[in-house]
SEGU-971991 format. One record per residue: residue in three letters; x, y, z of N, C-alpha, C in turn. Coordinates in steps of 0.1 Angstrom, whole numbers, padded with zeros to 4 digits, always signed. Last residue first. Layout:
<nodes>
ALAXYZXYZXYZ/...
</nodes>
This chain:
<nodes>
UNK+0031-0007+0095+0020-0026+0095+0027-0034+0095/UNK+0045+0014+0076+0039+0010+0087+0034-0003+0087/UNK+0077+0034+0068+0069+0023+0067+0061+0021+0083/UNK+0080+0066+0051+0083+0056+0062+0075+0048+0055/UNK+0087+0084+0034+0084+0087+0047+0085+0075+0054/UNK+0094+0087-0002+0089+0078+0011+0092+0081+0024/UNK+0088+0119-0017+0098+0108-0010+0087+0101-0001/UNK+0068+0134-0027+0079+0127-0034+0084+0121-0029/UNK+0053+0147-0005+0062+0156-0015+0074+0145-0026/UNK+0053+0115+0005+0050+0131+0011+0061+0137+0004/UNK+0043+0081+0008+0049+0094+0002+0040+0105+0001/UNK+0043+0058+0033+0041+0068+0031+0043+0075+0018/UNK+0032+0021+0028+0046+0036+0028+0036+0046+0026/UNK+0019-0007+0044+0021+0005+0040+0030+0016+0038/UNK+0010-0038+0052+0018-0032+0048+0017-0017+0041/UNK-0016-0048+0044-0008-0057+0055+0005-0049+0059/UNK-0046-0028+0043-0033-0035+0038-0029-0037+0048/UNK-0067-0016+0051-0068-0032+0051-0053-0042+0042/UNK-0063+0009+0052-0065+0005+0063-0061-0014+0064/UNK-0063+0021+0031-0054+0018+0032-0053+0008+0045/UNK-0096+0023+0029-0090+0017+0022-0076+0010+0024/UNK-0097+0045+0050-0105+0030+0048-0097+0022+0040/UNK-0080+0062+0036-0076+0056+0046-0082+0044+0051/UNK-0076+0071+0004-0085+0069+0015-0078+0055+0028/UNK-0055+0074-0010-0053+0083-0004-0065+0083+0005/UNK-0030+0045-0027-0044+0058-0027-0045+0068-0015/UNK-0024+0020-0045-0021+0035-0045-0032+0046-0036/UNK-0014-0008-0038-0024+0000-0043-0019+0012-0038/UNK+0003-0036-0053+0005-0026-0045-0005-0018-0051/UNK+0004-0073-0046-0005-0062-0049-0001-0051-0043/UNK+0012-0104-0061+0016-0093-0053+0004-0082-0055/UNK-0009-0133-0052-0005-0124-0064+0003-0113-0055/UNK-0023-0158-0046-0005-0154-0039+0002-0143-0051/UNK-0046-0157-0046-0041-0164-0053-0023-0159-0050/UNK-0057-0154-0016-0068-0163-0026-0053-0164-0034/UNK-0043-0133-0010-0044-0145-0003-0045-0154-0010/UNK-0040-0117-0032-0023-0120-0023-0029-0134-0016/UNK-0069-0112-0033-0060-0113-0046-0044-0123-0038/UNK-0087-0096-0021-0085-0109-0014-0074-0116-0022/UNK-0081-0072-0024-0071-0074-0013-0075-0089-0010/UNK-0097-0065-0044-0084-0067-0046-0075-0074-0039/UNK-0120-0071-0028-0120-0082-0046-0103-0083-0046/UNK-0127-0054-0012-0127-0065-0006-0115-0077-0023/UNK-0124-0027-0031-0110-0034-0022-0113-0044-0015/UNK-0153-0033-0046-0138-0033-0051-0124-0036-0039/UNK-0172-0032-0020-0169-0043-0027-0153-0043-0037/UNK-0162-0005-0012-0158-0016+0000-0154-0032-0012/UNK-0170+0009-0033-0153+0012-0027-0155-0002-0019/UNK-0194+0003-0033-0184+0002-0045-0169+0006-0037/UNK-0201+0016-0005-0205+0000-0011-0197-0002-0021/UNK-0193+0046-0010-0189+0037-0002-0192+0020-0005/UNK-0186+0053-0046-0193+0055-0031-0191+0043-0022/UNK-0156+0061-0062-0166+0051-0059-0174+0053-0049/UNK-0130+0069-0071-0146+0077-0077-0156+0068-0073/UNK-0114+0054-0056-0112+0070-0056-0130+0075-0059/UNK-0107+0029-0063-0116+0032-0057-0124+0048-0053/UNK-0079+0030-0070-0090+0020-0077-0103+0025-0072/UNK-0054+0041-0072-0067+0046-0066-0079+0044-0073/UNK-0040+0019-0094-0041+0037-0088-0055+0041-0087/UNK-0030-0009-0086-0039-0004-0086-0036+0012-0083/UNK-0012-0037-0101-0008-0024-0095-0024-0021-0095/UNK-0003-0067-0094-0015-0064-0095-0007-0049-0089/UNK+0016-0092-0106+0017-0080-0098+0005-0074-0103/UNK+0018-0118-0120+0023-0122-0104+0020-0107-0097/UNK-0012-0120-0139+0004-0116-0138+0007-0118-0119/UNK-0035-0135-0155-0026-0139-0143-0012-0133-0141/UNK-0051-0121-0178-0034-0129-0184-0027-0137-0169/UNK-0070-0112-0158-0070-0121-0171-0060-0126-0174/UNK-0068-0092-0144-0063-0101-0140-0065-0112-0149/UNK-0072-0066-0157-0064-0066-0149-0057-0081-0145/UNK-0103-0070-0164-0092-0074-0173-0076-0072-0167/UNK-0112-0069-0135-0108-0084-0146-0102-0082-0155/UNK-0109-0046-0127-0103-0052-0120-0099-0067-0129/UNK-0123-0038-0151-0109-0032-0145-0102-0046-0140/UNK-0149-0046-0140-0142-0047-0149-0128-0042-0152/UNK-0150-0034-0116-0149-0048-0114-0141-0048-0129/UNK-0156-0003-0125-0140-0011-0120-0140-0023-0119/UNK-0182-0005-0133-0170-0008-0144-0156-0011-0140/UNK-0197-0009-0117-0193-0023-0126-0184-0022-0133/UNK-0191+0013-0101-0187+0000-0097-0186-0012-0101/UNK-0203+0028-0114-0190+0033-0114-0183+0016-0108/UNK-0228+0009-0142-0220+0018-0129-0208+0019-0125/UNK-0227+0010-0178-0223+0006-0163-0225+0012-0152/UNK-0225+0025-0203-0239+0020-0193-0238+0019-0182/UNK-0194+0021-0213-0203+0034-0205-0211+0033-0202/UNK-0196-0005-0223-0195-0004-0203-0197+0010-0205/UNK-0230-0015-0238-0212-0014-0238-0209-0006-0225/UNK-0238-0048-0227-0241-0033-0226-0227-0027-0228/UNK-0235-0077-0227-0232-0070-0245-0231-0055-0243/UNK-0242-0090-0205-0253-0087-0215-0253-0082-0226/UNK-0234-0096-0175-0230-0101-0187-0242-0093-0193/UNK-0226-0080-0142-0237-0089-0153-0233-0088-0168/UNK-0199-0089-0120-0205-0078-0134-0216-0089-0140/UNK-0191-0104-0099-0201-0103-0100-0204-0090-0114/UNK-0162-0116-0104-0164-0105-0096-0179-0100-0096/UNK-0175-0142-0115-0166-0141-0106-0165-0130-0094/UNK-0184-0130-0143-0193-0139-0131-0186-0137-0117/UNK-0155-0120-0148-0168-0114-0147-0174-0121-0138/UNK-0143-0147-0157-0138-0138-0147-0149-0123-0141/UNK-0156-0161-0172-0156-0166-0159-0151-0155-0148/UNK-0155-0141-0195-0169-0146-0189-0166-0150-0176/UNK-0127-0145-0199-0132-0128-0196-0146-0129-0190/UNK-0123-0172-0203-0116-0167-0192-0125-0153-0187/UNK-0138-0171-0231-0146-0176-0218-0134-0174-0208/UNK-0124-0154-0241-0135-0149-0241-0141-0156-0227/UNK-0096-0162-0245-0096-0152-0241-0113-0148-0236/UNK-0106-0190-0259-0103-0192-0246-0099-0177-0239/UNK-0112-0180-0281-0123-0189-0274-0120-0191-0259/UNK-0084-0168-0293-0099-0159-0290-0108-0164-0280/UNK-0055-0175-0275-0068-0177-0283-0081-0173-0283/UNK-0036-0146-0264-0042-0158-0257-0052-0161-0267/UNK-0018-0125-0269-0016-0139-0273-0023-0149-0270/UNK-0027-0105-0252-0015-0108-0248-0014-0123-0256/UNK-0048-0096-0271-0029-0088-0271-0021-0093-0270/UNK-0064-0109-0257-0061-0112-0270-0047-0108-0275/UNK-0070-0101-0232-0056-0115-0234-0055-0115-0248/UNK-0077-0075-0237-0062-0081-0229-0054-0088-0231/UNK-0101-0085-0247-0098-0074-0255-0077-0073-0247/UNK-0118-0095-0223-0112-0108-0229-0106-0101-0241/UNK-0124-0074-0213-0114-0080-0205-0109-0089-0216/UNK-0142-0057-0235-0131-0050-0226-0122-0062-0222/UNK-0159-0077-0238-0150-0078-0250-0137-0069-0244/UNK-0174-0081-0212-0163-0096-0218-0153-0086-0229/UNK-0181-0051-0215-0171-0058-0204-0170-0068-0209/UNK-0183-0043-0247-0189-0044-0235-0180-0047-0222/UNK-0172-0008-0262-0170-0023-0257-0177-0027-0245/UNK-0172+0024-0255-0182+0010-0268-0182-0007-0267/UNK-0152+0025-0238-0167+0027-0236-0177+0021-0242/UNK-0124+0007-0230-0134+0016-0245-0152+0015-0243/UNK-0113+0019-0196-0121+0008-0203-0125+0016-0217/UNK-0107+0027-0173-0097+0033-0186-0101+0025-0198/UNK-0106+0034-0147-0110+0018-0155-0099+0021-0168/UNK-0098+0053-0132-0110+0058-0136-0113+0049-0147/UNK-0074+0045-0124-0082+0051-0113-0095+0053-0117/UNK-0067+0010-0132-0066+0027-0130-0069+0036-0125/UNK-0052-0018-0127-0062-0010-0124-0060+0004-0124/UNK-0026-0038-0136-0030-0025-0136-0046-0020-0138/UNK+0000-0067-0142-0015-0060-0144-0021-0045-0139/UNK+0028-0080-0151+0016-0067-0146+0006-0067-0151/UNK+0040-0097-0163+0044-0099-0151+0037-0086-0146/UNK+0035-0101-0193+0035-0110-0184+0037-0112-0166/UNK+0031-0076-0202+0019-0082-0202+0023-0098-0194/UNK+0056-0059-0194+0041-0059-0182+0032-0068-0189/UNK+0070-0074-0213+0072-0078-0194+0063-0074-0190/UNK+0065-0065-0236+0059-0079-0235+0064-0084-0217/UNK+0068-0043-0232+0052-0047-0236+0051-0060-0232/UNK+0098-0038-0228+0083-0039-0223+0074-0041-0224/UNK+0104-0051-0256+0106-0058-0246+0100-0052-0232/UNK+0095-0028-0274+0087-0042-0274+0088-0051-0264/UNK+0110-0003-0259+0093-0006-0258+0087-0019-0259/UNK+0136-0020-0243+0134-0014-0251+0113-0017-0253/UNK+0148-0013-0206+0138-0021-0223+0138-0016-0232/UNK+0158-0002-0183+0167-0002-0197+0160-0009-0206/UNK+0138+0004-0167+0140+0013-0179+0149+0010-0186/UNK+0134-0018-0155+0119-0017-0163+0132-0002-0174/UNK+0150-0049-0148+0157-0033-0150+0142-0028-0160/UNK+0136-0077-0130+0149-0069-0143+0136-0055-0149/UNK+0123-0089-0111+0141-0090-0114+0147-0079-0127/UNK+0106-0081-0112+0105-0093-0114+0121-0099-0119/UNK+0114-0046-0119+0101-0058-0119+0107-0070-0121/UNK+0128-0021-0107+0128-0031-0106+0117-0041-0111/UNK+0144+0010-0119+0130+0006-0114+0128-0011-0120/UNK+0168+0029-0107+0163+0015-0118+0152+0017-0111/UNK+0181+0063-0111+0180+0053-0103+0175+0038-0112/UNK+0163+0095-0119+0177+0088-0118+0171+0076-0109/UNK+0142+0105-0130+0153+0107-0133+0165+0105-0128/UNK+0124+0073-0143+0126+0081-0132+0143+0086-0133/UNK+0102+0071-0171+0114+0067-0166+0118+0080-0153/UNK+0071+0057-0176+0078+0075-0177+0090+0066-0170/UNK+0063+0030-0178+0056+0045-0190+0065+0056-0190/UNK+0068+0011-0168+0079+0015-0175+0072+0028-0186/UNK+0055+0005-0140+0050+0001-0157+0060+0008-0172/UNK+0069+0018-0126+0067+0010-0122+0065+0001-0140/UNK+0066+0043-0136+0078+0042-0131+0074+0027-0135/UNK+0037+0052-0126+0045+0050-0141+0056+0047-0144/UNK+0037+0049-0098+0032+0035-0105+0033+0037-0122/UNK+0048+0073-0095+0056+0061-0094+0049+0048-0100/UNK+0028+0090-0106+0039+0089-0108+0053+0077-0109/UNK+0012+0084-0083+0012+0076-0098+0022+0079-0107/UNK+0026+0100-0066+0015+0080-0063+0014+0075-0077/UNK+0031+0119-0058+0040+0114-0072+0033+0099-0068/UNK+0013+0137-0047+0031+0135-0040+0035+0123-0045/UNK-0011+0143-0055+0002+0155-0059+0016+0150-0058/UNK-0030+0142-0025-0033+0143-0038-0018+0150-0042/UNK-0014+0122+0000-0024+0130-0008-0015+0138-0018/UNK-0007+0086+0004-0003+0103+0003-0014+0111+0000/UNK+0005+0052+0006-0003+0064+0004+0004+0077+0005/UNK+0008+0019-0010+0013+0034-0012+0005+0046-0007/UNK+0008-0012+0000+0000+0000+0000+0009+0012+0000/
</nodes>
């Protein structure tokens, strides 16, 4: 769990992380190897095996339903159509999204992060990032979404660092850093 308020580089660093922006000095580690010395194809192809990524606001193609949004991942990531689709069906059912073809701008704020949260975990990467998954969500959508994430480490021995700035939220991690104005402050839990 990463917290801070609003400004003090939380996603910043989770671009760092996902090799989008390079930090101006130092490595940024995944899974043993060096995120900014890749080159773009040889990124692409480490976060689609070793990240996944929830956003703050899904980041989903609004015209797409939720199966075609999640099972729209593994296609990328190489996975066979029939078997990207029904992975993206079971994994829906799963987090409870109703199936029906509605493209996800219909959705609520809360079905559309589940979806998030599935295409997030469709390919099975070992690192689940989340930036403030929960942020635009009312309370019942905030609780159901971080019950979903945080059962993730148990239920499947995924890593998971979330980003955010509600304290309910941070509350239920096992582990926590500070950052304030950019730097880590400490650790708690």
């Amino acid at each position: 769990m990463l917290c801070g308020p609003s400004g003090t580089g939380k996603t910043s660093l989770l671009t760092c992380v996902l090799g989008l922006t390079s930090p101006s000095h130092g490595r940024v580690l995944v899974a043993g190897d060096d995120v900014t010395r890749m080159s773009k194809r040889q990124l692409a192809a480490h976060r689609r095996r070793y990240m996944g990524m929830v956003f703050q606001f899904g980041e989903l193609l609004p015209e797409l339903s939720a199966r075609e949004n999640v099972a729209l991942a593994a296609l990328l990531a190489g996975v066979a159509h029939t078997t990207a689709y029904d992975r993206a069906e079971a994994l829906l059912a799963h987090l409870g999204v109703p199936e029906g073809g509605t493209p996800t701008a219909y959705l609520s704020g809360g079905e559309r992060q589940r979806v998030a949260v599935a295409r997030a975990l469709i390919t099975d990467p070992p690192l689940i990032l989340a930036d403030e998954p929960t942020g635009a969500l009312d309370q019942e959508n905030r609780d159901a979404v971080a019950d979903i994430l945080f059962d993730l480490p148990k239920r499947d021995g995924r890593a998971l660092l979330v980003v955010t700035h509600d304290q309910a939220v941070a509350r239920r991690a096992d582990r926590w850093l500070d950052l304030i104005a950019g730097r880590l402050a400490g650790a708690s839990g």
